[in-house]
C-alpha positions in Angstrom: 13.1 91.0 167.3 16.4 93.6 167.7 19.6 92.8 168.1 22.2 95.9 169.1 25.0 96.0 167.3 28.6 98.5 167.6 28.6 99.7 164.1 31.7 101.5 164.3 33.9 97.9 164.2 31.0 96.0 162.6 29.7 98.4 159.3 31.9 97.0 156.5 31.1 93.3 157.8 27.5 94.0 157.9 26.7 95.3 154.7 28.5 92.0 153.2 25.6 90.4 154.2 23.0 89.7 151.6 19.5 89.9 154.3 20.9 93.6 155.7 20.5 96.8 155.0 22.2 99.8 156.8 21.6 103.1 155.7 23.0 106.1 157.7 23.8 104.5 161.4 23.8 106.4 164.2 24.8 105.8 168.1 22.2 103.9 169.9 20.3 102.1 167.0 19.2 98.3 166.6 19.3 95.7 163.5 15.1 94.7 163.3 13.7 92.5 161.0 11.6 93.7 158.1 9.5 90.7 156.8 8.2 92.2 153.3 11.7 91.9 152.0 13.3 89.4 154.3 16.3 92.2 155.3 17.8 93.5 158.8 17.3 96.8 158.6 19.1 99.5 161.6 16.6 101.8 163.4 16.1 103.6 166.4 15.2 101.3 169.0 11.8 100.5 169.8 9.5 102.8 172.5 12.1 105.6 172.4 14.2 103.6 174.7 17.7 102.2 174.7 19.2 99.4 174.7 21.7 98.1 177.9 21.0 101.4 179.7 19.8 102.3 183.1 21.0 102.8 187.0 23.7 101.1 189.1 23.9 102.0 192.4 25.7 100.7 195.7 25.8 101.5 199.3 29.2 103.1 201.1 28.2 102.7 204.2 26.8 100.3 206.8 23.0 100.2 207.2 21.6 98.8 210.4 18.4 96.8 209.5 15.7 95.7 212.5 15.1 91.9 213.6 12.0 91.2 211.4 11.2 94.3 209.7 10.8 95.1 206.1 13.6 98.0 205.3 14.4 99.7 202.2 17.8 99.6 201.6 19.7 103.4 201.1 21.6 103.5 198.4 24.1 106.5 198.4 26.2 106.1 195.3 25.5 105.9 191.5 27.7 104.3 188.9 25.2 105.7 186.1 21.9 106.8 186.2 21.1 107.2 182.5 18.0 108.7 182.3 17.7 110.3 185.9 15.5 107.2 187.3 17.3 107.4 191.0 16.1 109.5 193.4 19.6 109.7 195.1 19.0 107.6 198.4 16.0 104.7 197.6 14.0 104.7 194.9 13.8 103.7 191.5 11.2 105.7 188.8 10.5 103.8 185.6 10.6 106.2 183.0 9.5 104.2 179.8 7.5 100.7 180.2 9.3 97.7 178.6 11.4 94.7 179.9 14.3 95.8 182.2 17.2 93.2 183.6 17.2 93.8 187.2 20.7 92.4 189.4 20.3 93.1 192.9 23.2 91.9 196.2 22.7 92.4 199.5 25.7 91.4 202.4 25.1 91.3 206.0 28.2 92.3 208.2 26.9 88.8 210.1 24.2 87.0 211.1 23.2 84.1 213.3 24.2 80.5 212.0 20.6 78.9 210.7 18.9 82.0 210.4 17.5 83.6 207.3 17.2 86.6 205.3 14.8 87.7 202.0 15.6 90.6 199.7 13.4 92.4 197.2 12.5 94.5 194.3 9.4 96.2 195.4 6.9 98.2 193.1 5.6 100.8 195.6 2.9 101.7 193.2 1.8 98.5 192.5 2.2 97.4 196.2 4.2 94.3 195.1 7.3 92.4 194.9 9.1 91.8 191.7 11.6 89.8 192.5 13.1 88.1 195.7 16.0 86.4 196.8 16.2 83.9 199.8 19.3 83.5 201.9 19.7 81.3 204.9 23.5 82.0 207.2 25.5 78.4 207.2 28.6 80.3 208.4 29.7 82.8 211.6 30.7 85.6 208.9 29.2 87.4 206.5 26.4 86.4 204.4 25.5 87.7 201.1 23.1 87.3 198.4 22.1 87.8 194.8 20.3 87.4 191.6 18.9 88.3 188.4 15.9 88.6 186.3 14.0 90.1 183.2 11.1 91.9 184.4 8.4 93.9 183.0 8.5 97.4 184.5 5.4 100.0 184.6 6.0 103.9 183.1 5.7 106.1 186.0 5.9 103.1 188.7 8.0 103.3 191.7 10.4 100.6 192.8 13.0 100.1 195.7 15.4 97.5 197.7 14.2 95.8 200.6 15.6 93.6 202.8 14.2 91.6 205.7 15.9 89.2 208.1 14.9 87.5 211.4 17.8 87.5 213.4 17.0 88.1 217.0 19.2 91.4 216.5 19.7 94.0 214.9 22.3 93.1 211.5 23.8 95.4 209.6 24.5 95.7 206.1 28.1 95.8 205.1 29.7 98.0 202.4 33.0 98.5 200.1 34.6 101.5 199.3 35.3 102.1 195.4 33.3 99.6 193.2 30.2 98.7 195.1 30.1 94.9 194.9 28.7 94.2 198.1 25.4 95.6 198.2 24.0 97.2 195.1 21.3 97.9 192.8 21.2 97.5 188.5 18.1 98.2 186.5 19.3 98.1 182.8 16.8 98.7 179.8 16.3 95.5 177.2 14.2 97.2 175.0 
C-alpha cells in the first residue's frame, strides 16, 4: 500500500510520527509500508510510474457522429499529457501497465426525446470495451453524459473514445471553448 504525500507542508509533521521514516524526500515519491520494522518509509513510487498523472483532453469543436455507428471521438486539445500518451487527435497509448482512473463526458448538441446514446473506453489492441456509459434523451436540448472508473490498463495497449447513438439522424457533439467540460477525456496514473 502507498499513500502520496506533499512533503514540502507535511515533513516536520511526519517525522513526529513514531511508525515513519523519511530520509531525503524528493518530488514525486510515496509513504509504503515496510513490515520488518512496522515503519512508513518514502520511496519512489512503484513500476517507475507516478502517482495522479496522465492526459486530459477535450474537444473545441463540433463532431458530427452517424445514426447508429460506432465513432471515435477527436479530441483536439490537451490540458496535460504527462508522459506523451496522446496521439494529438484520438488515441490513447499506455505507456506503463498499472491501475489508471479513467473520467470520460460526452454532450450531444441534441437528440430525439426517448432515444439513446452509449459511450466508451475502447482497447484497440485488445478489441474491447473498458468502460461504458448509457444515456437515454428525456429532454428537447442537450444531453450529456459521464462517469468514472479504476481500470487496469495494458503497457503498449491502445485505447480511444467512442460514442454511438441511434437517433434517426445524424447528432453532433457539442463543444466549449476554454476549459473543456463538455466533452473530454482523463486517464490519470494510481500507481
Amino acid at each position: 500500500m502507498s499513500i502520496w504525500v506533499d512533503h514540502s507542508g507535511l515533513k516536520h509533521l511526519l517525522k513526529k510520527l513514531k511508525d515513519v521514516l523519511i530520509s531525503g524526500p524528493a518530488d514525486g515519491q510515496v509513504l509504503t509500508y515496510r513490515a520488518s520494522d512496522k515503519k512508513w518509509i518514502n520511496k519512489a513510487p512503484a513500476a517507475g510510474g507516478t502517482v495522479g498523472k496522465g492526459i486530459r483532453v477535450w474537444k473545441n469543436a463540433y463532431q458530427d457522429i452517424p445514426a447508429s455507428t460506432w465513432t471515435v471521438i477527436t479530441h483536439t486539445q490537451e490540458t496535460f499529457d504527462d508522459f506523451n500518451e496522446w496521439d494529438g487527435s484520438d488515441q490513447f497509448t499506455c505507456s506503463a501497465t498499472g491501475r489508471y482512473l479513467v473520467a470520460m463526458m460526452a454532450t450531444f448538441e441534441y437528440l430525439t426525446v426517448g432515444k439513446r446514446f452509449h459511450m466508451r473506453f475502447f482497447d484497440e489492441t485488445g478489441n474491447m470495451a473498458m468502460f461504458s456509459l448509457l444515456g437515454a434523451s428525456a429532454l428537447t436540448d442537450s444531453i450529456g453524459c459521464a462517469g468514472s472508473v479504476v481500470l487496469p490498463l495494458t503497457l503498449n495497449h491502445v485505447y480511444d473514445h467512442r460514442i454511438w447513438h441511434n437517433d434517426t439522424v445524424t447528432q453532433r457533439l457539442t463543444y466549449d471553448t476554454g476549459i473543456g467540460c463538455l466533452t473530454n477525456l482523463a486517464v490519470i496514473r494510481l500507481f
